[in-house]
N, C-alpha and C positions, 0 to 999 in steps of 0.2 A: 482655508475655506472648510467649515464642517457641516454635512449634513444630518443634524440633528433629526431632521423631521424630513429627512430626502423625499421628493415624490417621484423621483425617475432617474431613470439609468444613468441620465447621462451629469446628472448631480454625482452619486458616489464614484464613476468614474474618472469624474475630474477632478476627483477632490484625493488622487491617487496620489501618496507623495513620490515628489521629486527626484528627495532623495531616500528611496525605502529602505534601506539597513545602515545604521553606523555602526563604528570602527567593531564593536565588539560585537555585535551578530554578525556583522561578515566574518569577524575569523572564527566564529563559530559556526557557521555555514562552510566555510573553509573546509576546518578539519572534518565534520562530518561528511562533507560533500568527495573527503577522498578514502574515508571509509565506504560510504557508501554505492561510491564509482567502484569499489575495489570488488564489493561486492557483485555491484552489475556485471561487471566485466567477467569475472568468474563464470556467473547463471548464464551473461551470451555466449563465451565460450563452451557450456556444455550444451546449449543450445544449437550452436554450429556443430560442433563433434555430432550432437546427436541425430540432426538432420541427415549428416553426411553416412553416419556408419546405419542408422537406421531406416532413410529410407523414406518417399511420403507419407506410407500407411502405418511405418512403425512408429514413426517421427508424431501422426497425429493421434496415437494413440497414448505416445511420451505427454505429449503438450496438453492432451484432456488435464490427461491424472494429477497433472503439476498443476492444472487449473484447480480442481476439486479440491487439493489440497490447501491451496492457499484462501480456499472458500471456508474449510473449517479451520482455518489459522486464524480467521478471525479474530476470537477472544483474544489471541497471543498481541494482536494489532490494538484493538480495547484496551486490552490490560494495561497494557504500556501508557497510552496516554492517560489513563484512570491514575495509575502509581506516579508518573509525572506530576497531574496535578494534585494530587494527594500533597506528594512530597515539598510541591510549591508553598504548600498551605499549612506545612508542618507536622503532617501526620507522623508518626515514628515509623521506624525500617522495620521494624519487628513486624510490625503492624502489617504493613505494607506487602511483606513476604507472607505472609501468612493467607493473603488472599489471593499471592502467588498461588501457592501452595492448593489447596481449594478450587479454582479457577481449572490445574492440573489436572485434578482425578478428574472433576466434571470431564472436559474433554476427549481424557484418554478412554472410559466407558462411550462419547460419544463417538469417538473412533473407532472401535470395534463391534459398535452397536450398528454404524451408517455402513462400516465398507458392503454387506452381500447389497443392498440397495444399491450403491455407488459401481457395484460392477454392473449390474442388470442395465443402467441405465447409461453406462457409457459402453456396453459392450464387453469389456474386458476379463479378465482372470480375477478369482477373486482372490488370490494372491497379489497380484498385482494391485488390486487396489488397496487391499490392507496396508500393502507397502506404502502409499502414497500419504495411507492418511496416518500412517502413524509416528510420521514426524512433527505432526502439530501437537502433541504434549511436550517434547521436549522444545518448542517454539515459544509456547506460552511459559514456561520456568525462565528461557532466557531473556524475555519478551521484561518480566520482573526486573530484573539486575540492569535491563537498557532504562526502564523508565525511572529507578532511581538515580543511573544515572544523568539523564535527561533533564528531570525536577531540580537537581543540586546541581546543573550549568557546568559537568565533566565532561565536557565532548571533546576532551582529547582523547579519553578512555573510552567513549562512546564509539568515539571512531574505529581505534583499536578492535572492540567489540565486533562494530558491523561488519569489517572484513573480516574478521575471523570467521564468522557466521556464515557470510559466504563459501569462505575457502574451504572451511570446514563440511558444508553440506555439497559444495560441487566435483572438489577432489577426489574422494571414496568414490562418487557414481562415473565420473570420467575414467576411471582406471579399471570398474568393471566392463564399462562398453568395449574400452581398449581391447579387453580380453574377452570382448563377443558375447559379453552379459547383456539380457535382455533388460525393457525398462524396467520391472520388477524388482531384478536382482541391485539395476542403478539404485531405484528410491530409496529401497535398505541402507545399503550403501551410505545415501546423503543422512538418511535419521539416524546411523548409529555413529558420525562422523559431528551433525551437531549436540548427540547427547554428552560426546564427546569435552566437547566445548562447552556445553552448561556446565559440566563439573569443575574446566580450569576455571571459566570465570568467576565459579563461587566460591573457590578456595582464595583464586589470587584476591578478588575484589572486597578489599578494606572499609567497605562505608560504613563509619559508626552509626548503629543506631540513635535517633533523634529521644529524648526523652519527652513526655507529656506528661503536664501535672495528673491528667484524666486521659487514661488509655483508652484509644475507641478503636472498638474491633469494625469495619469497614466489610459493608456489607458485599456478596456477588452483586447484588444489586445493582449497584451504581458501574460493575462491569457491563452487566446484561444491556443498562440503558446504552451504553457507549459500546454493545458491538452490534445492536442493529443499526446502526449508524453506519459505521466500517462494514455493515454487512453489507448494506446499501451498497457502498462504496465498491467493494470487492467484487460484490453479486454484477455491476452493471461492467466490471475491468473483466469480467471470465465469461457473463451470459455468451457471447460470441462463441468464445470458445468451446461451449459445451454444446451448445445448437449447430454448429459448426458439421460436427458427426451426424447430427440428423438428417439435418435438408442437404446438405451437399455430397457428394460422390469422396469416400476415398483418398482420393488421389488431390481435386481439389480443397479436399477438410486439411490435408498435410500443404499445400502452396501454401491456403491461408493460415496455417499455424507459421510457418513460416516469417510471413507477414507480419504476425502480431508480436513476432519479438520486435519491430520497430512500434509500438504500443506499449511495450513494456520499457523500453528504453527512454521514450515520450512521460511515460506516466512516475518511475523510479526514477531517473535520473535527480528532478528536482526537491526531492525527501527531506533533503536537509533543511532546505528554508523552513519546512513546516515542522521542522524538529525542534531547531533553532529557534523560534519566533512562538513556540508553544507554548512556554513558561510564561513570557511579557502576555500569548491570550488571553492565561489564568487568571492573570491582574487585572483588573476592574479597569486600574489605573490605566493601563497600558493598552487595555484590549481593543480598542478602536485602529488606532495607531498602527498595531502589529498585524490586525486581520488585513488593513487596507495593504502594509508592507506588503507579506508575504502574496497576495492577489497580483500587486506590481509585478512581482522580481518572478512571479509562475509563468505569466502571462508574457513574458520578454522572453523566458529562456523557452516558453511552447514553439515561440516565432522561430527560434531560429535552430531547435530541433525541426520542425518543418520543412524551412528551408534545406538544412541538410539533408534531410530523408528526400526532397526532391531531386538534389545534386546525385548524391549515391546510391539513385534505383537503378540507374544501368548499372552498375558495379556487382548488382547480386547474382545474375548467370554465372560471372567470373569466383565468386567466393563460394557460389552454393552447388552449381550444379546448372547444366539447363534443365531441368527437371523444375526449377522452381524461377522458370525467365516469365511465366506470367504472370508474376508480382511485385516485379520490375516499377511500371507504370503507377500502381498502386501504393508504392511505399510511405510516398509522402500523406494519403488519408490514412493509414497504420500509424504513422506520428501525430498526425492531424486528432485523430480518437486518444490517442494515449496522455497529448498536454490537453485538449479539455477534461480528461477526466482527474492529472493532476491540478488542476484550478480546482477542482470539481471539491478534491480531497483535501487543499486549504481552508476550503472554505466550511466543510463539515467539521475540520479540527477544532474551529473556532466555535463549532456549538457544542463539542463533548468540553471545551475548557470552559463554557460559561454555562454548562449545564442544561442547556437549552436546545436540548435534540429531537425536538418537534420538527427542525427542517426537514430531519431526514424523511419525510413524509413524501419533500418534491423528489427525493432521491428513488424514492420507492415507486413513485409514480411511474415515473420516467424507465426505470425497471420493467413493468409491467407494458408501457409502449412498446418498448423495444424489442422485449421477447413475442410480445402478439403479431407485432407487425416481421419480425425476422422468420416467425413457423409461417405466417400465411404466403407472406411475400417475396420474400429474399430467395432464388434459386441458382445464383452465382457470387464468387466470392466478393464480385464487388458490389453488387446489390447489400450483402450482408455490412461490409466494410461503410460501406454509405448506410445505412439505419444507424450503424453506430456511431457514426460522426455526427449525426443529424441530432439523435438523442441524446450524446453525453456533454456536446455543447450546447443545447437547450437548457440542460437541466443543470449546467454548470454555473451558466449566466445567472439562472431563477436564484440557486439557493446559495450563490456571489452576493445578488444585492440583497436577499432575506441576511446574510452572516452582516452584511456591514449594517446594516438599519438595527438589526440587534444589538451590535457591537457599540452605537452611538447612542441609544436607548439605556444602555447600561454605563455609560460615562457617568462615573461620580461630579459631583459640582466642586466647580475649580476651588472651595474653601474647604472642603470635605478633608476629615483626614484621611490619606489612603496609602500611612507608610508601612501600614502590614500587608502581607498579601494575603490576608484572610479582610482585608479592609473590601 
């Protein structure tokens, strides 16, 4: 069944295949899905460490700046799928790196330019927040070397990558805390640990450059369109977090930081499918096919992270602390925000790969709901946790069925040639 011309929900819905991945994107969902669990599991474990030796109030002070941080990582998220579909399309590696490269200084000037703003407004040291944001240049260098190679279908070595990335930036900040280092001294810590790791990956990493009859130099541009996108995206995974320290107390801003590492687990865990299934986006040929996939296999594994976050919210007194038993009951809408917000994030991938990032417009909408209605309204953690559930499955559904109406809109005609993938 295809809905070419869908006029309702429940048309793209059912027209969800069957069977959404064969044999070779699941074992490409595979291996990145155990790079990227390797990474998870790393960020919860310093996550747990850090609740426990820091404390609620240092704990939500750790969880801002890790927010902020991965707000200005942006580009590093852009970039990536921008050199992905580049490289689908044949760009060269020269090429490609070079807008690495570029993409870098921008950021690292906007790093040192944001942190005295960035501490005024979360409170903090302005060392400490220099600390936070100055691991997003070397995110964006590595961010390069994943999305080539992503675009050239190595996700064995992607894998490799992603957990190094992890272990790399959470090892150094775990063994400061060990030693009674504060969040500050952590975040150094985690950025001089992944700059670490951008240099082995660049030495080890082999990928010949692609020749082109006509070299084209690849503008920020086409980054810039694709990180308000991901900005969307991010901005609506951290608002919580950062209004969090406003309207709530303390003690409960650190419960709910708490809280939101099941959000984070909800929203990362499923990464791979839309890592995996982003190349087939780029494809004209493919793109219908692969947006409707990846929606399927998000939307199954949302379910039964939910489920679980329901089963294991008594369990967190016993792991964390009573200090943090009123988030117990809550866990399962902390999961519940974090799979609508990954649906949220397949379904924008599918418009940085067809160029078509006007959605992110419901994205931003939806943005703007959420923060008006959490400063005016929200004055406990679960009121907060509920706006966020309420908005990021709204706005997930919305621009779900704008990505597939696009995605079938863009279907070549079944005589079309479409064996290049610039076809």
């Amino acid at each position: 069944m295809h809905c070419h011309d869908a006029h309702d929900t429940w048309c793209i819905i059912t027209a969800m295949p069957r069977q959404p991945l064969d044999r070779a994107a699941a074992a490409g969902v595979g291996m990145v899905l155990v790079g990227s669990m390797t990474a998870n599991v790393a960020s919860y474990l310093l996550a747990w460490l850090a609740s426990r030796w820091l404390g609620p109030v240092g704990y939500g002070e750790f969880a801002s700046l890790l927010a902020a941080q991965l707000v200005l990582a942006v580009p590093a998220l852009a970039l990536q799928t921008v050199v992905a579909r580049e490289a689908v399309r044949g760009k060269s590696t020269d090429a490609l790196r070079s807008l690495g490269y570029r993409c870098t200084a921008i950021v690292a000037v906007l790093a040192v330019a944001l942190a005295p703003a960035m501490a005024w407004l979360l409170d903090t040291g302005i060392v400490a927040s220099f600390s936070a944001l100055v691991t997003a240049p070397m995110l964006v260098l590595l961010a390069t070397e994943q999305g080539l190679l992503q675009g050239h279908g190595r996700f064995g070595t992607l894998s490799a990558v992603l957990a190094g990335a992890g272990v790399m930036k959470v090892l150094p900040a775990v063994i400061v805390l060990a030693f009674g280092g504060g969040a500050g001294a952590a975040l150094v810590a985690g950025a001089a640990g992944t700059a670490l790791l951008v240099a082995i990956v660049r030495v080890v990493d082999r990928t010949v450059s692609v020749s082109e009859d006509r070299p084209v130099r690849i503008g920020v541009v086409s980054v810039l369109a694709a990180s308000q996108v991901q900005l969307a995206l991010i901005a609506l995974s951290s608002l919580d977090l950062l209004i969090v320290r406003v309207v709530l107390s303390e003690y409960d801003a650190g419960v709910y930081a708490l809280g939101a590492v099941a959000t984070k687990v909800a929203f990362w865990l499923p990464q791979a499918v839309g890592v995996v299934l982003y190349p087939k986006m780029a494809n004209p040929a493919h793109s219908a096919q692969a947006v409707r996939s990846a929606l399927a296999v998000l939307v199954g594994i949302g379910a039964v992270l939910v489920l679980g976050a329901a089963v294991a919210g008594p369990l967190v007194p016993m792991l964390v602390g009573d200090a943090y038993a009123a988030v117990a009951p809550m866990l399962w809408a902390f999961a519940l925000h974090g799979a609508a917000l990954a649906v949220l994030q397949g379904a924008l991938l599918s418009a940085i790969a067809s160029e078509r990032t006007r959605v992110a417009l419901l994205a931003w909408a939806g943005l703007v709901v959420e923060a008006t209605v959490m400063l005016v309204w929200a004055k406990t953690p679960g009121e907060l946790i509920g706006v966020a559930v309420v908005v990021a499955s709204t706005t997930a559904l919305a621009v779900s069925v704008a990505a597939v109406r696009s995605a079938d809109r863009a279907r070549p005609a079944p005589h079309s040639d479409v064996s290049s993938p610039d076809a």
